[in-house]
N, C-alpha and C positions, 0 to 999 in steps of 0.2 A: 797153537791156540787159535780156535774161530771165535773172531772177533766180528759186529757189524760196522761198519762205518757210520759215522753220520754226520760227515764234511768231506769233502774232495779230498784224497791225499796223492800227487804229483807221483806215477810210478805203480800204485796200487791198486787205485780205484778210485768211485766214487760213492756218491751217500747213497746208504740203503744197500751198499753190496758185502755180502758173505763173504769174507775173506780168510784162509789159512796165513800167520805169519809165526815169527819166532815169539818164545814164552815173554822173554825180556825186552823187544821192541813193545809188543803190547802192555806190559805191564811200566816199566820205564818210560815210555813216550806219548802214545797212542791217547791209552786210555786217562791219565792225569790231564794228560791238553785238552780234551775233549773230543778229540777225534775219531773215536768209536767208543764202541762200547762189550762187555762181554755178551758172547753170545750165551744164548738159553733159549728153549722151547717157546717160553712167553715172549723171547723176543721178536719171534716173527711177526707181532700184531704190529711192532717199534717200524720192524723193515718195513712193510706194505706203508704204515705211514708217513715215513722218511719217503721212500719212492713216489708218492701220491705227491709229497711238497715239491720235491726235487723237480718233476713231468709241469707243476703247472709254473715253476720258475725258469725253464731250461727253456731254449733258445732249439727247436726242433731241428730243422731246416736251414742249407747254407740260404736257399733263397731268403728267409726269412733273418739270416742274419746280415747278408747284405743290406735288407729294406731297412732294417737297423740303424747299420753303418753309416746309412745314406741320412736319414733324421740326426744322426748324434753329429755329421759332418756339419750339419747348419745352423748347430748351437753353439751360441758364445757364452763359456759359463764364467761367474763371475762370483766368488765368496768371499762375503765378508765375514770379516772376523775380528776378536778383540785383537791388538798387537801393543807395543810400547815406543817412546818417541822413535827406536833407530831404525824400526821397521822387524824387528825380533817379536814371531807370535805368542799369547801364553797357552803355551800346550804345540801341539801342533796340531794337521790337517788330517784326519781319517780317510781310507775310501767310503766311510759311511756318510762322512762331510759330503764328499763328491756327487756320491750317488745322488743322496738330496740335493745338491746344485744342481744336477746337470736335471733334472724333475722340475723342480722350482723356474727354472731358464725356459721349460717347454719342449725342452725334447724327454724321450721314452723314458719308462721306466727301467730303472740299471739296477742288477743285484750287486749289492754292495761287496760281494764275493768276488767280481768279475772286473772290477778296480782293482790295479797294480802301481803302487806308485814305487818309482825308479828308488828314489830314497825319502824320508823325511821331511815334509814342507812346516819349516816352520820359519821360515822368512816372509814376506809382503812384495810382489812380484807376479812375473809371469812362470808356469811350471807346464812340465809334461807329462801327464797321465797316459795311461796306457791299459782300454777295454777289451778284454778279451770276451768276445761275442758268442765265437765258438771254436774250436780246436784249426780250424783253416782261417777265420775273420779275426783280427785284431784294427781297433782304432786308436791312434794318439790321439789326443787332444789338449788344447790350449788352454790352462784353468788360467786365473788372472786372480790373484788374492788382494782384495784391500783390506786395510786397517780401518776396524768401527770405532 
């Protein structure tokens, strides 16, 4: 089945790309997550548009994702959030949280796509995130969660 993408999948591709895969990865997995979508003729206006998003969120250049690296190394991010007396959060933390911390703190702008957190922050503490810039550049860094 040709399917478009329209979020990164780890192995296959990325948004905006033409992909051949099995009938039932596509229909079982893919397409319910939102992960692509069926192709069709009308959908090439979908790809140019996906592609055009993708180009001006992407990270071009290792130089340009060093320059990156080097801004998100000098930012102390620091989120607050609601929590309860023993320091247990309600909900937990997003890379979407992050992203807008590490913006909010003064350093670059982060796709919230490009945030990996190891597991679950839903405690009140120090944590390690981990930015992946570009396929050779990754950054940890030091979130610090208090309770509002």
């Amino acid at each position: 089945m040709k399917i478009i993408l329209t979020n990164e999948v780890s192995g296959l591709g990325a948004a905006g790309d033409v992909v051949d895969v099995k009938d039932g990865y596509a229909r079982n997995y893919l397409v319910p997550r939102g992960f692509a979508l069926r192709w069709t003729k009308g959908g090439e206006k979908d790809v140019e548009q996906i592609r055009r998003a993708r180009r001006i969120r992407e990270i071009h250049t290792l130089e340009q994702a060093n320059e990156v690296k080097g801004k998100l190394e000098n930012v102390k991010i620091k989120l607050s959030t609601r929590a309860g007396d023993t320091g247990r959060l309600f909900g937990s933390v997003t890379p979407a949280d992050v992203a807008s911390a590490i913006q909010a703190a003064g350093g670059p702008s982060v796709d919230k796509r490009r945030v990996a957190l190891v597991a679950p922050i839903k405690t009140v503490g120090a944590h390690q995130v981990t930015i992946s810039l570009h396929p050779e550049v990754s950054v940890r860094l030091d979130l610090e969660v208090v309770g509002a």
